[in-house]
N, C-alpha and C positions, 0 to 999 in steps of 0.2 A: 631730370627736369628737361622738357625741351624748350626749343626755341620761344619766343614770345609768339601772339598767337598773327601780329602783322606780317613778320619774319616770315612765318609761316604761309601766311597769304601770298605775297611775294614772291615766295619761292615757287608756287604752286603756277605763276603766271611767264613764269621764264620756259621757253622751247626746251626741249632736249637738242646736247649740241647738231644731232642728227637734221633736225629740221629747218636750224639756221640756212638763209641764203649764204652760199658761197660768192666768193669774189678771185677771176682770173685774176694772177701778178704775174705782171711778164720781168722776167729778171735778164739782166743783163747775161752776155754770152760769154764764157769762163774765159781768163787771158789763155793766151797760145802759150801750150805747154801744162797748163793744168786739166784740161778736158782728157787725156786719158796718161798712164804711166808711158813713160819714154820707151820702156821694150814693146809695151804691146804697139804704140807707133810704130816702133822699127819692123816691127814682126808684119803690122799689115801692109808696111810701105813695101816691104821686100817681095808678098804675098800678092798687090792688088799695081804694085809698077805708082805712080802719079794719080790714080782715081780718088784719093780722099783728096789730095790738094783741089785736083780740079772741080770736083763737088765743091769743095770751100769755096773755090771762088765765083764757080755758077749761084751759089746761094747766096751770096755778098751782091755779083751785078744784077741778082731778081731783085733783092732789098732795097739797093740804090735805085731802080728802076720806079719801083713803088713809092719810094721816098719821093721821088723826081715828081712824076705822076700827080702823087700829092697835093704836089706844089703848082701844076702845069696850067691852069687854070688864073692863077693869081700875078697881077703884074705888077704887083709893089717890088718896090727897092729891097725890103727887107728879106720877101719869099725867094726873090731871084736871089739873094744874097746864101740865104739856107738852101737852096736848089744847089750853088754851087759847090756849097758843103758838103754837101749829100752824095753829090756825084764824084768828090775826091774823096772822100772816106775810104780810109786805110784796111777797116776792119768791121766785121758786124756790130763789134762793142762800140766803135766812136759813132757807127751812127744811132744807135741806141742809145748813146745822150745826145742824140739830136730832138729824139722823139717830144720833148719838153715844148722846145720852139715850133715846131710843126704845130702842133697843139695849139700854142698859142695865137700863131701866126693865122692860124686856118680859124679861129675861132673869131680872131680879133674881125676879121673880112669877111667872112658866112657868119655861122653860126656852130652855138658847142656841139649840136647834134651832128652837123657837118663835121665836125674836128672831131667826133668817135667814131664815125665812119671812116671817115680816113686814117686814122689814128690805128683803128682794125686791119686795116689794110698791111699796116706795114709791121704792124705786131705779129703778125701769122709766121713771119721770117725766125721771133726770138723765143728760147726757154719761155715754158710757162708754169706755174703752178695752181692747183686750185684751192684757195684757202676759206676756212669757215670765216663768215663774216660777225666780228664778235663787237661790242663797245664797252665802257666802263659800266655803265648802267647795265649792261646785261648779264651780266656776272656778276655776284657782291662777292665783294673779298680776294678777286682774282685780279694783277696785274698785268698791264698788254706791256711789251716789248716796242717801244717805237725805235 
């Protein structure tokens, strides 16, 4: 016996996963020390002298720069406040939880289209993946992970 004959409708009006839109997640950048095992560090440090450090931190003052950039425009107390932030950041990761206020900040004074442009801008610096964009409704029976 199969399904009922609406079930069946239904089913029939759902994409294959293949055609769903995808959604970039930019994920956070792994703490120091988890991005690769400790020998293969020691191996490339020994191999390449200081170039991954200094690549690390050329790719840290481009992000802060964008970060900064972001902001350079805007002269509220608040932007100047997260300007500041941005330009001490420690690490690719703290300013990746900066990215939230940016957003806010740039949206609150332009506008949200202006704070995804910007917001682009400085997400090109972090990890990204690209994941199917799925909802509760578009799937019966299948649970999303939040």
């Amino acid at each position: 016996m199969g399904p009922p004959r609406l079930f069946r409708r239904f089913l029939k009006q759902v994409p294959p996963s293949s055609s769903l839109p995808s959604r970039t997640a930019v994920r956070p950048p792994a703490i120091w020390g988890q991005a690769e095992p400790v020998w293969k560090a020691l191996l490339n440090w020994l191999r390449s002298g200081d170039a991954p450090a200094e690549r690390r931190l050329h790719t840290l003052d481009e992000a802060r720069r964008d970060f900064a950039n972001s902001l350079a425009d805007l002269p509220c107390d608040d932007a100047c406040d997260l300007r500041r932030r941005g330009q001490t950041a420690r690490s690719l990761r703290e300013l990746w939880h900066l990215r939230a206020e940016l957003y806010s900040v740039v949206a609150q004074h332009r506008s949200q289209a202006e704070a995804d442009r910007r917001l682009r801008l400085v997400n090109r610096h972090f990890p990204t993946s690209t994941t199917p964009t799925t909802t509760a409704t578009s799937r019966p029976g299948q649970h999303l992970d939040v």
